[in-house]
N, C-alpha and C positions, 0 to 999 in steps of 0.2 A: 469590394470594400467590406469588411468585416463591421459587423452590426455594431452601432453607440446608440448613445444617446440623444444625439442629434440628427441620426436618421431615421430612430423610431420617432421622434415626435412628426417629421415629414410622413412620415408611413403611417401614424396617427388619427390626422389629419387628412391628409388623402383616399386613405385605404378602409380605414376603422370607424370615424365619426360619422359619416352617413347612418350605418348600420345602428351603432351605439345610440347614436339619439331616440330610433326606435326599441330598444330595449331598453331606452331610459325611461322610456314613458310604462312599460311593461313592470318595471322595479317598482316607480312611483304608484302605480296599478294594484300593486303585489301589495306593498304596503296600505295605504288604503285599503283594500280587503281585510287584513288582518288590525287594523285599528277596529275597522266596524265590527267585525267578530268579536275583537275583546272587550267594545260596549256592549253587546248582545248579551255575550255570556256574564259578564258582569251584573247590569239588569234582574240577567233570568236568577242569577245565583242569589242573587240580595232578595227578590221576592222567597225562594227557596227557601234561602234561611231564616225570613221570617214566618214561615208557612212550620218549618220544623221545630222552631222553638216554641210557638205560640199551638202549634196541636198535636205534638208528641211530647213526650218523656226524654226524649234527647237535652244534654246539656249544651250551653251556647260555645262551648268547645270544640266539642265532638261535633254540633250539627257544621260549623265554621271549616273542621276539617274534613268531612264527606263535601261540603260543597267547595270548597277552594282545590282537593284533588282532585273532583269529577271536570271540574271549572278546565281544571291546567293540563288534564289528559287530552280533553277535547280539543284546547288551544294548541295545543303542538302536534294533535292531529293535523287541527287546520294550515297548521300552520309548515306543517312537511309538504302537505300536499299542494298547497299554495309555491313555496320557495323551490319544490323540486324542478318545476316547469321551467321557470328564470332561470335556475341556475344550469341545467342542459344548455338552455340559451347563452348563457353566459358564457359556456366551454368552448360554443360552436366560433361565437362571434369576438372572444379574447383570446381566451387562450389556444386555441388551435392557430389562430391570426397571428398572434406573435410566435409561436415555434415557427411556423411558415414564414414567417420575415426572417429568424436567428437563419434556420438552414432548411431550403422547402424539400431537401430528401426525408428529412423524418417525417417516422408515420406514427399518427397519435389518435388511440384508442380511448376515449372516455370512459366507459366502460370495466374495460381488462383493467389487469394486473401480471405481476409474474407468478407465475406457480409454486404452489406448494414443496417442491421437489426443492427448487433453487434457494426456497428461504432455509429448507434442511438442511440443502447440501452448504448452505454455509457456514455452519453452525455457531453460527456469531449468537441465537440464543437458544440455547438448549432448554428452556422449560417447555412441558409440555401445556398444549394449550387447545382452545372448545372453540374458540371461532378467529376466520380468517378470511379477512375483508383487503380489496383494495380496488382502485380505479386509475383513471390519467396514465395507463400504461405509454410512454412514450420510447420511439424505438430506430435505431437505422445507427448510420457508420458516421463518426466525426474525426478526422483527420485520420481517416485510415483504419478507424481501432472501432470494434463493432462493440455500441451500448444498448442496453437498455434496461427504465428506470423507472417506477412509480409511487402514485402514495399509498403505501399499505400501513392498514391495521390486524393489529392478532391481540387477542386475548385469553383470558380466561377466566373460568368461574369458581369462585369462592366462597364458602359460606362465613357469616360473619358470626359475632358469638354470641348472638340473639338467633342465631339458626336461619336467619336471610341469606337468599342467593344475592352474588352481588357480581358484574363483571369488573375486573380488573386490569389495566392494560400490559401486555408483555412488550411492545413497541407499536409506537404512532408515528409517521414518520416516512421520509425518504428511502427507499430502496433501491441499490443501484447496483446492476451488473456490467462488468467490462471483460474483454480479451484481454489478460496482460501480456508481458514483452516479453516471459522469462518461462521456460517451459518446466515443470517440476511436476512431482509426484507427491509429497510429502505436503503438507499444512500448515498456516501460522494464522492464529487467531489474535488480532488487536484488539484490546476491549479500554476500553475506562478505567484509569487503576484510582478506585476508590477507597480500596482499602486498605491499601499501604499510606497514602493523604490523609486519612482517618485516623487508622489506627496505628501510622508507624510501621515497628520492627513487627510487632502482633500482624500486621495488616498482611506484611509481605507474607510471616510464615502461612496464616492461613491462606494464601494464593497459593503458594506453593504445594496446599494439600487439595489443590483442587484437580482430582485425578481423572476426571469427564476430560478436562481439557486437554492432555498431555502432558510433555516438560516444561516446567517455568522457565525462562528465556531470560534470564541479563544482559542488555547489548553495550553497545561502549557508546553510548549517547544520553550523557546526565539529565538533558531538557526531556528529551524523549522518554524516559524512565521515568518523568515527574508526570505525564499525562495519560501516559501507557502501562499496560501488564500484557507483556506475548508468552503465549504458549507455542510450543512447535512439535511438532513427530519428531524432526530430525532435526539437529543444531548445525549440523554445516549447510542444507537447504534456506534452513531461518536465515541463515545470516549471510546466505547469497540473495535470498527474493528480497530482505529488509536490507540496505547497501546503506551505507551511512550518508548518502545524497538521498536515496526514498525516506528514512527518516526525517530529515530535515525538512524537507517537502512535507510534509506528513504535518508534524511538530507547526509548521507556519502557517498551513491549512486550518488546522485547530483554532488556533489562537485568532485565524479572520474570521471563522463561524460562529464563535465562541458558543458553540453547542456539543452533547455526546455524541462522540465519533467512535463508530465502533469498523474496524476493517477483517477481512479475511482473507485469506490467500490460496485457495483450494483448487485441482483438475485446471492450474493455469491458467483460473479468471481472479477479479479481484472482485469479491463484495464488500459495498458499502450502505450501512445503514448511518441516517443523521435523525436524531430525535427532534421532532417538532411538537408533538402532542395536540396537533391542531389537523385538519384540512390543509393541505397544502395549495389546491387549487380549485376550492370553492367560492362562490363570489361571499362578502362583505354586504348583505342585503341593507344596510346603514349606509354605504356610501357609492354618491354618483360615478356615474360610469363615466362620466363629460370631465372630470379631474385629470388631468394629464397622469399627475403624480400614483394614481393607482392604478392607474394601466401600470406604470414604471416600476411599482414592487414587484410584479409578477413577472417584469422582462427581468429584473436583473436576479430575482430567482432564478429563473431557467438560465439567465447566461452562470452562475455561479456553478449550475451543476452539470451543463455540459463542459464547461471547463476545468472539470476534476479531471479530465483526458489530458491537457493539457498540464494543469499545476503538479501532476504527477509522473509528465513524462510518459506517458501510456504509447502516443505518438512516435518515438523515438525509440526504435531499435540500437540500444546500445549492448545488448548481450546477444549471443548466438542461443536456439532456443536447443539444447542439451537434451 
C-alpha cells in the first residue's frame, strides 16, 4: 500500500511516539538550558556594563555594544552546542523513521552530501564559490530510476564597501540527482527566467548574450517560456530531451512548489536544485515533537521530492536511449 496520510499517523503512533516522548523531554531540556544561560549572561552583562561605565572612559554606547556582542557570541555558542545534540536525535528518531515508512530501501546519510563534482557537472550555477556544505544525503532506487538527493549549501565571500568580509549565498536548498529515460550527449540548462519578466525585450536580449551558458533556446511552449530561460549545445538534443509533455510536467511542477526551480540535463541525468533558503531537515527547537502536524510537514516534503520520479515521468521508458 503506498504511504498517506492516514497510515503515517498509525505508524505514528505505533512506531514513533514511544521514542518521541523521550526526546520530547530532551527538547524541553534543551530549552531550559538555554533560558538559564540567557539569565546568566544577562545578569553577568548588566553588572559589566555598569562596572564599564562607572570605571572606564567608555561611553554607554560603546560599553552597551562590547557587552551585547560578547553577550550574543557566547549565547549562540551555547547555544550550537546545546541544539546540535537534539537535533542528531532528531534525525535519528524522525526523519530517518519516516524515509523508512515512505520506502525502507533508501539509505540515508545524515551527515553526507553529494559531491563537488556533481553540483559542477551541472552547471545549473556557474559562480565560483569559498565554501560548500551539505548533509541528509539520501539515496537508493524509486520505481526503478536510481536517485539521490540532499540539502546543500554553497557560498561565497564578499567584501562589502566598508571593506568587511561578508558570506553570501550561491544556493540553499534541495539537490537532486536522477538517471533520466533519454540517452544524450549534448546539455540543456533550465534556470529561472528573471530577466525577460523584469526587464522585457532588454531582459531576453541580455540572456541571449550569456555565452557561459551556450545557445539560447525558444521552445513552442508560451507557459513554459513565461517561467523558464534554456540554454542548449545542440538544438535538435534540446528539443528531444525537453518533449512538449516534459514541459508541461515541468510548468505544473512549478506552479505546486511555488519556489525557484532550476533543472539541467547533462551525461543523461537530470539535476534539480529547489531554493529553500532554510535547513531543510533540521528540527524546529520551538515546537513539540508530540504535534502530529509536524511530524506531517516533513513526510509530505520527502513524499513531494521523491515524487519528482514520478511527476516527471522518470519511471517510464518512453524513448529508446540513442
Amino acid at each position: 500500500m503506498k504511504p498517506n496520510l492516514a497510515s503515517l499517523l498509525d505508524y505514528y503512533y505505533e512506531s514513533m511516539y514511544p521514542s518521541l516522548k523521550v526526546l520530547e523531554e530532551k527538547r524541553l531540556h534543551t530549552i531550559l538550558t538555554l533560558k538559564k544561560a540567557a539569565a546568566i549572561l544577562l545578569a553577568i552583562a548588566a553588572l559589566l556594563f555598569l562596572f564599564l561605565t562607572q570605571n572606564t572612559l567608555l561611553k554607554p554606547l560603546h560599553a552597551f555594544l562590547i557587552v551585547g556582542i560578547g553577550g550574543l557570541v557566547i549565547f549562540m555558542f551555547i547555544y550550537h552546542h546545546e541544539s546540535a545534540g537534539y537535533g542528531s536525535l532528531f534525525k535519528d528518531q524522525v526523519i530517518e523513521k519516516i524515509i523508512h515508512f515512505l520506502d525502507p530501501s533508501l539509505i540515508y546519510d545524515k551527515t553526507n552530501s553529494i559531491n563537488e563534482h556533481e553540483y559542477q557537472q551541472s552547471e545549473l550555477f556557474l559562480e565560483s564559490y569559498d565554501r560548500f556544505s551539505g548533509n541528509d544525503l539520501i539515496r537508493g532506487t524509486i520505481e526503478g530510476v536510481e536517485v539521490h538527493f540532499c540539502d546543500l549549501h554553497v557560498e561565497k565571500k564578499v567584501r562589502t564597501k566598508n571593506g568587511k568580509e561578508e558570506w553570501t549565498d550561491i544556493f540553499q536548498g534541495l539537490f537532486f540527482v536522477a538517471d533520466f529515460n533519454k540517452a544524450f550527449h549534448s546539455k540543456v540548462v533550465v534556470l529561472p527566467d528573471i530577466a525577460e519578466r523584469s526587464l522585457g525585450v532588454l531582459g531576453s536580449w541580455i540572456q541571449g548574450m550569456n555565452l557561459q551558458r551556450g545557445e539560447l533556446m525558444k521552445l513552442d511552449h508560451m507557459e513554459f517560456e513565461k517561467f523558464f530561460v534554456v540554454y542548449g549545445s545542440d538544438p535538435i538534443d534540446s528539443r528531444y530531451i525537453l518533449s512538449h509533455a516534459l514541459m508541461e510536467k515541468i510548468v505544473q511542477f512549478r506552479k505546486k512548489i511555488d519556489k525557484s526551480l532550476y533543472l539541467s540535463f547533462v551525461d543523461s541525468k537530470l539535476f534539480l536544485a529547489l531554493n529553500y533558503n532554510k535547513p531543510l531537515f533540521e528540527p524546529i527547537l520551538s515546537r513539540s515533537l508530540l504535534e502530529f502536524d509536524y511530524i506531517k510537514d516533513y513526510f509530505e516534503l520527502l513524499v513531494m521530492i521523491l515524487g519528482i520520479v514520478t511527476e516527471f515521468k522518470l519511471n517510464e521508458k518512453l524513448w529508446s536511449k540513442r
